[in-house]
C-alpha positions as CSV (number, residue, x, y, z in Angstrom):
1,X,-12.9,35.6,29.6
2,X,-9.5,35.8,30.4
3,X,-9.4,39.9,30.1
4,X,-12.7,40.1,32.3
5,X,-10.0,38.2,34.6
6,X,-7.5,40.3,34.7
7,X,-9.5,43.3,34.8
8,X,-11.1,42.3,37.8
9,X,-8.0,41.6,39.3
10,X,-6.7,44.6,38.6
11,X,-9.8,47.0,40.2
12,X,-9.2,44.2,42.8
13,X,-5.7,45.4,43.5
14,X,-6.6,49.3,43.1
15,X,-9.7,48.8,45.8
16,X,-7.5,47.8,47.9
17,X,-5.3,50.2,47.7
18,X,-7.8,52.6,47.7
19,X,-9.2,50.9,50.8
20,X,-5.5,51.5,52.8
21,X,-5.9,55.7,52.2
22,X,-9.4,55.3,53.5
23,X,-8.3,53.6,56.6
24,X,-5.6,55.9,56.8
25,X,-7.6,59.0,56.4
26,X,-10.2,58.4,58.5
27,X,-8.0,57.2,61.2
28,X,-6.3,60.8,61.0
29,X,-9.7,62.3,61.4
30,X,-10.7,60.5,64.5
31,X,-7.7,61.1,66.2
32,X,-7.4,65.1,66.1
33,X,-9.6,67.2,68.0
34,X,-9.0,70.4,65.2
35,X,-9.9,67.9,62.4
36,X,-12.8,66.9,64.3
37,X,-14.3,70.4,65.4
38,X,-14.0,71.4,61.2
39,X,-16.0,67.9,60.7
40,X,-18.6,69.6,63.6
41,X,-18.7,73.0,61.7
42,X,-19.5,71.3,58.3
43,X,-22.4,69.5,59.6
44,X,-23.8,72.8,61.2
45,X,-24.9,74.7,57.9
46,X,-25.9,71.2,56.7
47,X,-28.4,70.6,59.8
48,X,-29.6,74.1,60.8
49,X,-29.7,75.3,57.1
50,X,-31.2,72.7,55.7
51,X,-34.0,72.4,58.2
52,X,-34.6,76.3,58.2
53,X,-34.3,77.2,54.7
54,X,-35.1,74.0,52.5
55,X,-38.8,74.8,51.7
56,X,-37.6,78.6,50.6
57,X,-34.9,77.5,48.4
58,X,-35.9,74.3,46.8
59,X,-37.7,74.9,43.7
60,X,-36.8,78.6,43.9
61,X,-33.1,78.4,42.8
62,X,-31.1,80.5,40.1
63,X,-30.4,79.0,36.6
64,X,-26.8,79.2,37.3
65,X,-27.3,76.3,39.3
66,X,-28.1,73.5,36.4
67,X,-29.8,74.8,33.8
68,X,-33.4,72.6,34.9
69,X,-34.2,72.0,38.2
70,X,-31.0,72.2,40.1
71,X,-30.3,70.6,43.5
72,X,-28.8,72.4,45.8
73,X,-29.1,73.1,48.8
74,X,-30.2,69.3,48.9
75,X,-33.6,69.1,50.6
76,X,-32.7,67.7,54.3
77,X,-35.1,65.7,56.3
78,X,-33.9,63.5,59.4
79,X,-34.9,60.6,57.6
80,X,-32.2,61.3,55.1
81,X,-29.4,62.5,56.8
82,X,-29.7,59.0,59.4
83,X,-30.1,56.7,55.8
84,X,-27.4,58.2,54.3
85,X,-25.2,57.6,57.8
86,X,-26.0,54.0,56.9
87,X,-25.4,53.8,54.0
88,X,-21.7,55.2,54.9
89,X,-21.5,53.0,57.7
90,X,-21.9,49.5,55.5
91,X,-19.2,51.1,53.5
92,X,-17.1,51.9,56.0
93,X,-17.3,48.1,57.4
94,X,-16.2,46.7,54.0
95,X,-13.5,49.0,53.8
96,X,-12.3,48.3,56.8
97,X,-12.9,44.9,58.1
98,X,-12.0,43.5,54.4
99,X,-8.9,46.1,52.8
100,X,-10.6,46.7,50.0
101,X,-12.6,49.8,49.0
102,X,-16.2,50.2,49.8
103,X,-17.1,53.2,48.1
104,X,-18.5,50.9,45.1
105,X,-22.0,50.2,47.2
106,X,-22.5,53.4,47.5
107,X,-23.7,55.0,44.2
108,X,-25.8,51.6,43.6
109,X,-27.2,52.0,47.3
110,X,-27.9,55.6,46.3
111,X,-29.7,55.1,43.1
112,X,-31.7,52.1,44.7
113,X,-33.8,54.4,46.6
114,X,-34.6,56.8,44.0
115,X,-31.7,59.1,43.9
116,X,-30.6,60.3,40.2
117,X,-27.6,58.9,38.7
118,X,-25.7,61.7,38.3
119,X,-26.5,63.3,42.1
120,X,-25.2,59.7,43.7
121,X,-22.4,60.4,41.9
122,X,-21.7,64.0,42.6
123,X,-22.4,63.7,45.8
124,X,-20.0,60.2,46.2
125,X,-17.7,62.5,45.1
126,X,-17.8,65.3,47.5
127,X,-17.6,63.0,50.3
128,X,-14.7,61.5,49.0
129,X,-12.8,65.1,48.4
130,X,-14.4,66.3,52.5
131,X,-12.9,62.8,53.6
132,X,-9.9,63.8,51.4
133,X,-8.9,67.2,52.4
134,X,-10.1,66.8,56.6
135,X,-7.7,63.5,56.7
136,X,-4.3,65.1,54.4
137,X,-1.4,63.9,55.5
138,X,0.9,65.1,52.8
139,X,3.0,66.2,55.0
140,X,4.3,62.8,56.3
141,X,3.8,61.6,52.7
142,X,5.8,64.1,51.1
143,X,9.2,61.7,50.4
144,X,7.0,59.4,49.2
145,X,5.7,62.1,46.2
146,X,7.4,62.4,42.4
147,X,6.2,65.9,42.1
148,X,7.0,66.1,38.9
149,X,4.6,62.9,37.4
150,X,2.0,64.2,40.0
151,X,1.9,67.3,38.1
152,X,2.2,65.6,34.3
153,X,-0.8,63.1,35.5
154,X,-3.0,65.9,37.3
155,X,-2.9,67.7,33.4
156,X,-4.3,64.3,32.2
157,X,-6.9,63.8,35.2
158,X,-8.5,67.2,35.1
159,X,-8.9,66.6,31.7
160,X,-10.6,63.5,32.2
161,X,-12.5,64.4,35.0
162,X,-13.8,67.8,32.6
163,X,-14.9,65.5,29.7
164,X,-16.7,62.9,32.2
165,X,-18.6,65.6,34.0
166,X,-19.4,67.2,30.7
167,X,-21.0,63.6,29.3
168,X,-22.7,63.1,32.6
169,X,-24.4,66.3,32.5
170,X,-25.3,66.3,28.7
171,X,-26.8,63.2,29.1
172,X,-28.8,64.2,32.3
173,X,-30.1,67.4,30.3
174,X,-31.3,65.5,27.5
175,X,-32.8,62.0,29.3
176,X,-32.2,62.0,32.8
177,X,-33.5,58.4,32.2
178,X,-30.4,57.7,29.4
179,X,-28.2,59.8,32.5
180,X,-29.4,56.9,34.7
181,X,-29.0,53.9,32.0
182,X,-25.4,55.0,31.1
183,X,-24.1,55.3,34.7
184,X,-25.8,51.8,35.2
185,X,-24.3,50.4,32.8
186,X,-20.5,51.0,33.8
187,X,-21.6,50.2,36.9
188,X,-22.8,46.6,35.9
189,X,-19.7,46.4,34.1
190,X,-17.3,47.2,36.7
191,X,-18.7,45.5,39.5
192,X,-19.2,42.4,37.7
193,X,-15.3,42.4,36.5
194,X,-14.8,43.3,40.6
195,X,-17.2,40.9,41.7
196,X,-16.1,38.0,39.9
197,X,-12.6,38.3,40.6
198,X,-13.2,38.5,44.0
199,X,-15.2,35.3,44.6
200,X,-12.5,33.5,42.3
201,X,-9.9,34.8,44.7
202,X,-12.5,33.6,47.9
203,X,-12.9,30.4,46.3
204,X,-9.0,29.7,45.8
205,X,-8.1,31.0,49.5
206,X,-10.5,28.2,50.8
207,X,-8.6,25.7,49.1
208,X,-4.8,26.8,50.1
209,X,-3.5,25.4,53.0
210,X,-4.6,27.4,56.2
211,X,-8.0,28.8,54.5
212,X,-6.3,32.2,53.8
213,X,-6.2,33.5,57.4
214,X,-5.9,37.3,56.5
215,X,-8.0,39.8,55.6
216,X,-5.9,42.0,54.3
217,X,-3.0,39.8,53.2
218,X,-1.4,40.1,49.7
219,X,2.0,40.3,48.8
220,X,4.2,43.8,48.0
221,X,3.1,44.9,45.2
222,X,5.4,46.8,42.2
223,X,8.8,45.0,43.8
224,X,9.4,43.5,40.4
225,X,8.5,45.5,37.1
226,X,6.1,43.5,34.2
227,X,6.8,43.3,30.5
228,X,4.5,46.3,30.2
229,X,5.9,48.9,32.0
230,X,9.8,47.8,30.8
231,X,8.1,48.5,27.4
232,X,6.7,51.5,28.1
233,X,10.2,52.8,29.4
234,X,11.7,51.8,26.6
235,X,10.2,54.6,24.5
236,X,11.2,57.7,24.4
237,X,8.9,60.1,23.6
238,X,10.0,63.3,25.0
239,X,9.4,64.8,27.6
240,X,10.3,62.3,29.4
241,X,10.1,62.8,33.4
242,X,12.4,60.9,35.9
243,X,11.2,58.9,39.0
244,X,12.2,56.5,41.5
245,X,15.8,57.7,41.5
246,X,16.0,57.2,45.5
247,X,14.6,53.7,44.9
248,X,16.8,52.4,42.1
249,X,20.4,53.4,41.3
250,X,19.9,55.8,38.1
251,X,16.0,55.7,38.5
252,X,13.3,55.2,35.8
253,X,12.2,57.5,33.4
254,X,9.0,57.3,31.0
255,X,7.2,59.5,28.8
256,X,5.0,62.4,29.8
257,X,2.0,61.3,27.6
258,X,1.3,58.3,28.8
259,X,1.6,59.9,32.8
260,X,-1.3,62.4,30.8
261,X,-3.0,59.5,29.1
262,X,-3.1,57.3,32.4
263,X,-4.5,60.9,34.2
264,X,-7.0,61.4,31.8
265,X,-8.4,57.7,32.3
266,X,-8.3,58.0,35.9
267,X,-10.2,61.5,35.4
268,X,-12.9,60.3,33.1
269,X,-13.6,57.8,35.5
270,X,-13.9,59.4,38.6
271,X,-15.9,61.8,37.3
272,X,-18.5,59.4,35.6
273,X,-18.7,57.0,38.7
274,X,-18.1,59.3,41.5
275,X,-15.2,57.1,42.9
276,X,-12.3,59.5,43.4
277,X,-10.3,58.1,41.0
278,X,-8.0,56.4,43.9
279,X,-8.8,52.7,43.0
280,X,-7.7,53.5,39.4
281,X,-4.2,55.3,40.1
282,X,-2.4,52.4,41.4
283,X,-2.9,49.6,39.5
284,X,-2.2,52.0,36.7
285,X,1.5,53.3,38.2
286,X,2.7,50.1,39.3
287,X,1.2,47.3,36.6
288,X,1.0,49.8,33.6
289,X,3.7,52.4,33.8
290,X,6.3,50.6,36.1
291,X,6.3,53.5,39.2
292,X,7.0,51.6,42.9
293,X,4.3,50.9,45.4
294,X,6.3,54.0,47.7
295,X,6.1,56.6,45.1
296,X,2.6,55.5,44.1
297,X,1.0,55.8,47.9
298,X,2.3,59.0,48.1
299,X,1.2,60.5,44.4
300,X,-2.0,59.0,44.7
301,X,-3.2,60.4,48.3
302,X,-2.2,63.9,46.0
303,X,-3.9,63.2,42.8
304,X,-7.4,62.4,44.7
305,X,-7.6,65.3,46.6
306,X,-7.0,67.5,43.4
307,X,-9.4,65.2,41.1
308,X,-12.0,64.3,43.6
309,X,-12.1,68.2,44.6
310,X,-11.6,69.9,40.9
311,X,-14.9,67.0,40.0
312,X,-17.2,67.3,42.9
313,X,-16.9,71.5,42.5
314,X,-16.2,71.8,39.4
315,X,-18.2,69.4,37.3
316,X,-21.3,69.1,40.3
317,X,-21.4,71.2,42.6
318,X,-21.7,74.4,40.7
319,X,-24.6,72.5,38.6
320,X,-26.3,71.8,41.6
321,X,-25.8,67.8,41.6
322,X,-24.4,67.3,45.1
323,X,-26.7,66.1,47.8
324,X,-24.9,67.6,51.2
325,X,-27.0,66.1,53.4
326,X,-26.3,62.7,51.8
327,X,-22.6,63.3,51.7
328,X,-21.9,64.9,55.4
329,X,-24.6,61.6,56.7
330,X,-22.0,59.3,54.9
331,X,-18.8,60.5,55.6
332,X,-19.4,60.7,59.8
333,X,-21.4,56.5,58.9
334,X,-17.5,55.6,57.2
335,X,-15.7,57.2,59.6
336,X,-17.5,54.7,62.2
337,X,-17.7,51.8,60.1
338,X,-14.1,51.7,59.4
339,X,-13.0,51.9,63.0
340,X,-15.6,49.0,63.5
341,X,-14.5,46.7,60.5
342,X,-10.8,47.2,61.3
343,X,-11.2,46.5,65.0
344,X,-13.1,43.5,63.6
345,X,-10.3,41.8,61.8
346,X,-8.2,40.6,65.0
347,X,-11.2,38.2,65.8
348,X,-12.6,37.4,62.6
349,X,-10.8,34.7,59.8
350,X,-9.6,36.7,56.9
351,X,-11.8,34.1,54.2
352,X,-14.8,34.7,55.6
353,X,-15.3,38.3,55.3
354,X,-13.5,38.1,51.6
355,X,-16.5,35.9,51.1
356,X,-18.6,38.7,52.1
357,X,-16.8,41.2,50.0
358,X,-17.0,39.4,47.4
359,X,-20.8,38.6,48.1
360,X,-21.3,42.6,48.8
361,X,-19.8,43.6,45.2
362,X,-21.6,40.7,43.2
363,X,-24.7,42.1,45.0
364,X,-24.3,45.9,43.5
365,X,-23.4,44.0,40.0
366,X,-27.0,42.3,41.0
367,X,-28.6,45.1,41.7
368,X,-27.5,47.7,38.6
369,X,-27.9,44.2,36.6
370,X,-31.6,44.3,37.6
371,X,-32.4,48.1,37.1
372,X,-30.6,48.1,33.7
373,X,-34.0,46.5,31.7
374,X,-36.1,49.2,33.2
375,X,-33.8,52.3,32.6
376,X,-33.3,50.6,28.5
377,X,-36.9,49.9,28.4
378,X,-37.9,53.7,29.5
379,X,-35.1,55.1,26.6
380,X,-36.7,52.8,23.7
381,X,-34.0,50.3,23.2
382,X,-35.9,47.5,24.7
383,X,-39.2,46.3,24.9
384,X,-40.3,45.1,28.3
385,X,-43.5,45.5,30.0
386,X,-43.6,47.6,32.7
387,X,-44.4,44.8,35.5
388,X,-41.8,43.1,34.6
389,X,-39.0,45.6,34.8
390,X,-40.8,46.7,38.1
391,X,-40.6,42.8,39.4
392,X,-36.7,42.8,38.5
393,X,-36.1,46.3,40.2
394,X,-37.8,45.3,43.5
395,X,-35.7,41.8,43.2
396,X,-32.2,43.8,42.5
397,X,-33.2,46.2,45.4
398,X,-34.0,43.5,48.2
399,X,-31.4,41.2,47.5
400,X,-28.7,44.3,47.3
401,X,-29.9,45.8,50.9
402,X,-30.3,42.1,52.3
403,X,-27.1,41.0,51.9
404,X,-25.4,44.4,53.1
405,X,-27.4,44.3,55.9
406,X,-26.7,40.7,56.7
407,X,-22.9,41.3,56.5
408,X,-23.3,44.7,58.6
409,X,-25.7,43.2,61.2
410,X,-22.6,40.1,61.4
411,X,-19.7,43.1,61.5
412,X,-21.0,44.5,64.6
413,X,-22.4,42.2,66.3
414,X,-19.3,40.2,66.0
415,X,-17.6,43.7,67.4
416,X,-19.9,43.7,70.4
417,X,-19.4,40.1,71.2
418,X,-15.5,40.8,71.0
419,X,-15.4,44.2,72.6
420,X,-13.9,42.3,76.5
421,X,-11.3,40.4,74.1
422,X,-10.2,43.4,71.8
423,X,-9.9,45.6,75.1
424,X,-7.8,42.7,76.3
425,X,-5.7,43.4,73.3
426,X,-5.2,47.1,72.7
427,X,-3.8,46.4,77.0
């Protein structure tokens, strides 16, 4: 019990992070013209091709492509492109009304609706490295960067992010079912570490003085350095790499492998879930291997554009599992969603919509809870009758889209009711 604890705690602290580059990105997006005419020119081929040439290509594509039936160019339909905007947009809102990432509804919301495991994740991915490479702003980051552990953990995380691509695809060409079931199942497991955490941490706001106002609160983390990371210093395994000398007089040093090991994790994971890897990286530098919150901010906005990019084109995209018009719909919904839910913040109390976060990730762990017994009954490890597991999907699926919905529907409309008082403000 006690490690589901603290591993919810700590995705708890990497979401958030995670969540702070997304507000940051897209904030970069929105407010250059250049960035936003490139944004215009990747939806063209999207719209126009996709509407002209869909019916010619799908069904009718090389072998090169995935070795079955591959996916791209994703089928587009308006209906598609204008669900998958909502879906980005109820991500968006988490992320930015609550400061902490909402990227983990989105492969659940995905393979609610029918789409395949392994294309909600590719295509997750791809929006993550677009979102990634439009909104770079190394170059204001660029103090903040330890080239040389970049570099050490990028030989770790393109590892990873090979072998996880490699396992999703293997799986997918023997039993897309099993491809389903396994990417389920770390699903289930991840959200309901997240998810757990989270309401703990709503429950024990409401009962400290003042309610816990703030949405985004939470003190500085990596000022002070755990028993971990000092012991993890303390070896020396050569090579060792150097770090955080403009921080601390001398600076820290710590072996390359476990820079490699901790990329490789990372990797593996963003690869397998489609999350960019970003939620990962810096609970890892600052709680495992002892780097500081400045020098992690900075690595980490690096590493995801090199793993998110290196996994959605590398281990998807040339296999035909990205869905374009999934991933353009959702990046231009979490643009707008995060402008909504961070606007949102100044009139809402911080407890209530951690409440809803933790409400939104318990109901993904819901949902991937309820599909597992049909994708385990479908491979032969389970015996369930078919009703049932169909009962238990429907349940998983209308409880999931209720509750985002609820907690979208409250965002906004709590924007619009606001919008005279946060003018008022901005003034």
């Amino acid at each position: 019990m006690m490690f589901f604890k603290n591993f919810g705690r700590f995705l708890y602290h990497g979401s958030r992070a995670h969540a702070e580059w997304e507000i940051s990105t897209a904030n970069t997006i929105l407010r250059s013209r250049k960035r936003m005419m490139v944004l215009g020119l990747l939806l063209i081929p999207i719209l126009i091709g996709g509407t002209v040439f869909a019916d010619q290509l799908v069904g009718g594509l090389p072998e090169y492509l995935g070795g079955k039936n591959a996916y791209s160019p994703s089928f587009f339909t308006m209906k598609i492109f204008l669900a998958s905007i909502g879906v980005g947009l109820c991500a968006g809102l988490i992320t930015g009304c609550i400061g902490a990432g909402g990227g983990f509804i989105i492969a659940p919301a995905l393979m609610s609706v029918g789409v395949k495991g392994i294309l909600a994740v590719g295509t997750d991915l791809f929006h993550i490295f677009a979102k990634a490479i439009m909104g770079s702003v190394l170059h204001k980051k660029l103090g903040n960067i330890s080239v040389s552990i970049a570099l050490i953990f990028l030989i770790g995380s393109i590892g990873g992010a090979t072998l996880g691509g490699w396992i999703n695809r293997v799986l997918y060409d023997f039993n897309p079912v099993i491809s389903d079931a396994f990417i389920t199942t770390i699903y289930v497991i991840m959200l309901g570490a997240l998810g757990s955490y989270a309401l703990m941490d709503y429950l024990k706001a409401r009962k400290a003085p003042g309610g816990g106002g703030s949405a985004h609160g939470g003190k500085d983390e990596g000022s002070e350095m755990g028993s971990l990371p000092m012991k993890l210093q303390s070896m020396s395994i050569p090579p060792m790499v150097s770090f955080d000398e403009g921080l601390i007089p001398g600076g820290r040093r710590i072996s390359s492998w476990f820079l490699i090991a901790s990329g490789f994790f990372v990797g593996l994971a963003a690869a397998i879930m489609g999350v960019g890897g970003g939620f990962l990286t810096f609970p890892i530098f600052v709680y495992v291997l002892g780097v500081s919150s400045m020098t992690t901010v900075g690595t980490d906005i690096f590493q995801i554009i090199f793993t998110a990019g290196y996994s959605s084109i590398g281990q998807y995209a040339i296999y035909g599992f990205i869905f374009y018009t999934l991933a353009m719909g959702m990046l231009l919904g979490s643009l707008l969603g995060i402008q909504i839910g961070a606007l949102s913040t100044k009139v809402v109390k911080g407890i209530t919509i951690r409440g809803f976060y933790a409400l939104s990730v318990l109901a993904g762990f819901v949902n991937r809870g309820f599909a597992l017994p049909s994708k385990l009954s479908s491979i032969g490890l389970i015996k369930i009758p078919k009703e049932t597991t169909a009962v238990l999907d429907t349940i998983g699926t209308y409880l999931f889209f209720i509750i985002i919905s609820i907690f979208a529907i409250w965002v906004i409309g709590t924007f619009v009711m606001n919008i005279k008082k946060l003018k008022g403000e901005e003034v």
